[in-house]
N, C-alpha and C positions, 0 to 999 in steps of 0.2 A: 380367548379375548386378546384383544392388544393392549400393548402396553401403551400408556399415555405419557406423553413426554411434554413439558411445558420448554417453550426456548425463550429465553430472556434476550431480547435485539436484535432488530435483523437486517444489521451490515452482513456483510460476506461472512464471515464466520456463523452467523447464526442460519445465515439460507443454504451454507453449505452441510450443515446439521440437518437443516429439515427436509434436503432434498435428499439425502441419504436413508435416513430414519423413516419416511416415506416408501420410498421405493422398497422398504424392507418391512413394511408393512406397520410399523407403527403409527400410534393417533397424536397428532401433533399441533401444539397451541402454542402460537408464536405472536408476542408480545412485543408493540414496540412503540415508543413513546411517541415518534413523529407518524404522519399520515400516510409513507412511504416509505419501500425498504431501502437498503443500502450505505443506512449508514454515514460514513465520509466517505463513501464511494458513489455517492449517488448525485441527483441531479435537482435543482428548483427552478421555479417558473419567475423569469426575471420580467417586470412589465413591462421597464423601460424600449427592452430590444423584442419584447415578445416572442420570447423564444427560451425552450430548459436548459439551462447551462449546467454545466456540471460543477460541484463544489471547486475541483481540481482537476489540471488533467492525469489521470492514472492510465500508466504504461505496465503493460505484460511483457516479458521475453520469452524466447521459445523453451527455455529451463524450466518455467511456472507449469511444471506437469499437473499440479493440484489444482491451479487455479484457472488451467486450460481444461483438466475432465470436468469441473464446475461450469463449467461455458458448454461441453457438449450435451451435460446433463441438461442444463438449460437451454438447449437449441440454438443457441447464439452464436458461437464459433463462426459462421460464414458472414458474422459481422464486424471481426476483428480484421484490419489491415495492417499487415507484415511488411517491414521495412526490410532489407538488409545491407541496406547503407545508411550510415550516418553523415551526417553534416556541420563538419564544424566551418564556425565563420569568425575571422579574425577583423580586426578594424581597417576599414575599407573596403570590405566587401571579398576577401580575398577567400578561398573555399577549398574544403580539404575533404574530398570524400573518402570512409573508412569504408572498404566494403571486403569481404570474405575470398579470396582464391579456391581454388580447387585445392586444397592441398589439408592433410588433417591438423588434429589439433596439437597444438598450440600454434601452428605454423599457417593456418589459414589467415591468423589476419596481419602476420609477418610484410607482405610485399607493396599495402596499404602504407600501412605505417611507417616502412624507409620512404614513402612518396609522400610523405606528410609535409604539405610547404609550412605549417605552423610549428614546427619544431626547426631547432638547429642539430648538423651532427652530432654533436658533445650530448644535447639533451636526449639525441633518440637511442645514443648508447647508454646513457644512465638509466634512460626509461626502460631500458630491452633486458638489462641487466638485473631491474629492478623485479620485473614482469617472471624471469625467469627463476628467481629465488623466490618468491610468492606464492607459482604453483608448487613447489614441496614442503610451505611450511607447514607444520600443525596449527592449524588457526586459533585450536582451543588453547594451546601454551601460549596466546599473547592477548588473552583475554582482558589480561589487569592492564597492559599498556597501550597507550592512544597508536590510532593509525598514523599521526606526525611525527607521534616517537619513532615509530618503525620507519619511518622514511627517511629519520638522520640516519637511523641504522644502514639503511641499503645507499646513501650516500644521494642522496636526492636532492637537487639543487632547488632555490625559491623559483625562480623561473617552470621551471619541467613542474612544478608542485601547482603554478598558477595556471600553465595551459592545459594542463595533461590529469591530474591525478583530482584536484580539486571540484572543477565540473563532474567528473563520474563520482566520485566518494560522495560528496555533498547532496547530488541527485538521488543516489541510490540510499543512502544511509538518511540523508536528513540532518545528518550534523557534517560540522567541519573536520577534517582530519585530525586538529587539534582537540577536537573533545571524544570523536568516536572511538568506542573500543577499536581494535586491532580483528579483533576475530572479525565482527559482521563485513569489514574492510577487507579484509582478505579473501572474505566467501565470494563476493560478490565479481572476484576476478577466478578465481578457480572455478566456481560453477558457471559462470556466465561468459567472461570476454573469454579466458580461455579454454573453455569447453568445448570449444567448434561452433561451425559457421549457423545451425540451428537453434544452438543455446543462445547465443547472443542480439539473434532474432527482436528486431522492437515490434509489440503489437499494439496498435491502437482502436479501441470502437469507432466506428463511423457514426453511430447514434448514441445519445447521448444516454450515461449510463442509468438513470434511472429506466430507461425504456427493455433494459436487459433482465431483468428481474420482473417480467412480467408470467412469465413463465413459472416460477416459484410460486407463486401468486396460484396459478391455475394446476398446479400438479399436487401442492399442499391440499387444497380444497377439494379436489376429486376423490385424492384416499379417506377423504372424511376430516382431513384437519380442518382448522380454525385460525383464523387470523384478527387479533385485535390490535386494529392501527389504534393511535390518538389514544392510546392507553399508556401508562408510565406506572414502575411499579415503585411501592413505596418500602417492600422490604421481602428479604424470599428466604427460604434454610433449602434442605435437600431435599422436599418433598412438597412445601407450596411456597404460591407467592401471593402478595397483598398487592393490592392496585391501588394507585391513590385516591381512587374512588369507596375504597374502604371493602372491595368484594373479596375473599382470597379462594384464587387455585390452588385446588391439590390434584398431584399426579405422582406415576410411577417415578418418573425422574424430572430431575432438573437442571437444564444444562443452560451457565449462566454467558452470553455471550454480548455483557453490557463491558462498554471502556472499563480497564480495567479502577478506575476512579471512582465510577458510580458501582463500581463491583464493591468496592470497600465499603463506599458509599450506604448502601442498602442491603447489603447483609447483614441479617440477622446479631445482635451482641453476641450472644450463646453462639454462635455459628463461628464469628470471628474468636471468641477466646480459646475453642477448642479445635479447628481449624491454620495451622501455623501458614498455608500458606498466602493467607489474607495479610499477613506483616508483613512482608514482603513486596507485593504488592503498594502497601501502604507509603514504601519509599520510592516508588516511579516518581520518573518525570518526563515531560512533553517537551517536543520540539516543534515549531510554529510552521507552517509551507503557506505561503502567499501566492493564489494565482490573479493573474490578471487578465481578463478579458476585454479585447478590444477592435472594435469594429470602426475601418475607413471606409471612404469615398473609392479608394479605387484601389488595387491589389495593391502590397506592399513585401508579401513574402513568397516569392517562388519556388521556395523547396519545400517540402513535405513538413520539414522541422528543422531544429538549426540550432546546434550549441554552440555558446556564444563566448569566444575564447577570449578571458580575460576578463568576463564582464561580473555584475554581482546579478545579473538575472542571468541565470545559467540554460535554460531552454527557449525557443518560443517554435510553437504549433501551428499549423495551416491548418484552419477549422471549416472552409470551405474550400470550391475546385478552384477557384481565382486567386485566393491568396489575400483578401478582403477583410476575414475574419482570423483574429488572432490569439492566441492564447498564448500569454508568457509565464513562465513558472520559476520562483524561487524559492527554494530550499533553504532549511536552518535557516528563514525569517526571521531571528530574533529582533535586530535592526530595524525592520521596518514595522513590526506591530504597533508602534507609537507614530508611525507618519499616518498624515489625516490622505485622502483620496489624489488631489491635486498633486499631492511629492509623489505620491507613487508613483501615479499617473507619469511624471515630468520625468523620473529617474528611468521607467521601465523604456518611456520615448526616446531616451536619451540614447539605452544601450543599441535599440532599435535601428537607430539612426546612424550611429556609429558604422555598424556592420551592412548595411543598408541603405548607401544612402540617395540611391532613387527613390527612395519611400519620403526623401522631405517635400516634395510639394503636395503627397496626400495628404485629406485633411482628416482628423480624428474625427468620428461623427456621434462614438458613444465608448465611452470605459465603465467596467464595471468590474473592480478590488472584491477578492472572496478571501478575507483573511480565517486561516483554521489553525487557531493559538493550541489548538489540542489536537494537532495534523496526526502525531505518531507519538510512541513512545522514547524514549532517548536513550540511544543505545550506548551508554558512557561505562567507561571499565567498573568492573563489580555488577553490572547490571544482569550477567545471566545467571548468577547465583540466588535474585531477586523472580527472576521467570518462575511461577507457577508450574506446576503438573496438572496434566488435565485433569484426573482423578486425585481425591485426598489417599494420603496412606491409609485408610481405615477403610477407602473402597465404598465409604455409602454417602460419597455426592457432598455438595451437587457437582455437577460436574463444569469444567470452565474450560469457554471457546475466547479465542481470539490471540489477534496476532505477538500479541505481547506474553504469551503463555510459550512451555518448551518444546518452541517449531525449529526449532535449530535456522530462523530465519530470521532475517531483520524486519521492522517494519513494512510488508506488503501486504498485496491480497494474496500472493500465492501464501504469507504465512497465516494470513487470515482461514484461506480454504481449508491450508493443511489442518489449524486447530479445529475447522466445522467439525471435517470428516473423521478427527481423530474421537471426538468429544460423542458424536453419532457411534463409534464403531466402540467406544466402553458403555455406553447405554444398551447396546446389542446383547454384548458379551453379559453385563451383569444378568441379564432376562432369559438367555441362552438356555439353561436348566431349568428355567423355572415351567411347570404345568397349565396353571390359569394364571392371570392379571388380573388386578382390581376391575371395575366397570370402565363401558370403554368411552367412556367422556369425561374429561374435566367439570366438575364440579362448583359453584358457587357455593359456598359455605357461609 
């Protein structure tokens, strides 16, 4: 018989669970309170522009091995577009492309970066300097101190901090250098900028992501699983879960892959007081990412994408081939969760225009603010002491996916994938020995 696995939400963590547990033969009931998967990674149907946007725009690098075999498993891969130049743009339009040499790593993106007209000398030897102490620290020994602290440490000037270190930290982390721990700060240049010219890799969907997950959808269901959208559960232990509709599943396992919030949330009392690493848990905290979508009358962005040196909107996206449609993205939103539409709108035009400024006599013809006050976890020092184990010490569940669990990564989908498939691969293992499974359907009780 198969084993029956119920999965608790299905962002990327929970579809990277069910596409794994799947393929290996188990029977799989995957719960999720909205009407589609994905999570904060997915997509809704905007009426004004008639068209799915995406909550955010979410970037892959070539490094996200987990969250690229997740895309092959799902078919999609030949939908992702690979950048390997970047684009910074300083005010007036003046343009820095970063892009890769023939030469290995760390030195591949070496001959870029002396051509960097947005730096000065002084800064590009602090920054080279800086770069070069960073690939041999221990990331884990500076867990407890911020990535600001470590930058008086490497002698890092306010300048090189606002053009250089700020956009990447803040994009990649979500917080500011001054709140970020040091370790996810440090990862993010050791496995990615300087890993080589592959790791550093940007990938973007061409379609919008809830359309990538349609695949999940049809591979679950074939092996005989189940899928309840517009279901939300009202409280689950290791072995069932209740629906707010009052019905409860039981199954072999249960692998909980709701934010870790509504994880505290809805766990069972008995679960949580015997359970240690529900406390833990219980002291997270979110960091806000504001995207902004915005659609002119006539192109306004000719590059692919464009970090915006100096500015407090740190990206913006070419969402169409003209440059018509735009997507701006800001990080550690805290600031602006309390601006009404109009400021946003006016500050994001602002930085726009700045860097940009053929784009003033297009006319704005539609914005639409997707603010996600619950964007990521916050990766602030003490915080990976707080990181969950996918499995309890006692080994019997439930088990817990998701990006804020011990991925040894910061807030992404590639940490999300990693926890699906980690969370899938101890559900295996426990079943491994065993001769028969209970009956092979989830149960209303």
């Amino acid at each position: 018989m198969k084993p029956r696995v119920l999965i608790l939400g299905g962002g990327i963590a929970g579809i990277a669970a069910a596409m794994k547990l799947t393929a290996s033969g188990a029977r799989v009931t995957l719960i999720e309170s909205r009407d589609r998967l994905g999570g904060r990674a997915s997509s809704f149907f905007d009426a004004k522009s008639g068209l799915w946007l995406d909550n955010c725009q979410h970037v892959t690098l070539g490094c996200c091995d987990s969250y690229l075999h997740l895309c092959d498993l799902l078919g999609v891969s030949h939908l992702i577009r690979w950048d390997d130049e970047q684009y910074w743009v300083e005010e007036g339009g003046r343009t820095t492309i970063l892009k890769p040499a023939n030469l290995p790593a760390p030195l591949h993106g070496l001959p870029a970066f002396l051509k960097a007209k947005f730096l000065d000398i002084g800064e590009k030897a602090r920054i080279s300097a800086a770069l070069a102490q960073l690939r041999f620290l221990n990331r884990f020994e500076h867990e407890a101190q911020t990535f600001g602290s470590l930058l008086d440490d490497l002698n890092q000037h306010e300048s090189e901090r606002t053009k250089f270190w700020d956009p990447i930290i803040i994009s990649a982390c979500n917080l500011t250098p001054e709140r970020v721990s040091a370790l996810p700060a440090i990862q993010v240049f050791q496995q990615a900028f300087l890993a080589g010219a592959r790791a550093s890799r940007i990938g973007i969907m061409t379609v919008p992501l809830g359309q990538i997950y349609e695949r999940a959808t049809s591979a679950i269901t074939e092996s005989g699983g189940t899928f309840l959208l517009g279901e939300s559960v009202s409280h689950f232990n290791s072995h069932t879960a209740t629906l707010a509709s009052g019905h409860t599943l039981e199954a072999d396992a249960v692998i909980c892959a709701l934010p870790f919030e509504k994880a505290v949330l809805f766990a069972d009392d008995g679960l949580k007081h015997l359970d240690e690493r529900f406390a833990g848990m219980a002291r997270m905290t979110h960091s806000p990412i504001l995207g902004v979508h915005l659609f002119f009358d006539r192109p306004v962005l000719p590059l692919p994408h464009a970090v915006l040196v100096g500015a407090e909107t740190q990206w913006l996206f070419r969402k169409d081939a003209s440059g018509r449609v735009v997507h701006a993205v800001i990080s550690a939103a805290d600031d602006w969760m309390g601006l009404d539409q109009e400021d946003i709108v006016q500050k994001v035009l602002r930085d726009l225009l700045l860097r940009f400024p053929r784009a003033a006599d297009a006319q704005l013809e539609l914005a639409r603010p997707v603010k996600e006050r619950r964007a990521t976890f916050a990766c602030i020092p003490g915080f990976e002491s707080l990181r969950p184990t996918t499995a309890s010490e006692s080994g019997q569940g439930p088990f817990l996916a998701g990006d804020y669990t011990q991925t040894d990564w910061p807030a992404t989908m590639e940490g999300a994938s990693r926890s699906g498939f980690a969370a899938a691969a101890h559900v295996l293992r426990s079943f491994r020995n065993q001769i028969a499974f209970a009956p092979s359907t989830p149960e209303l009780v």
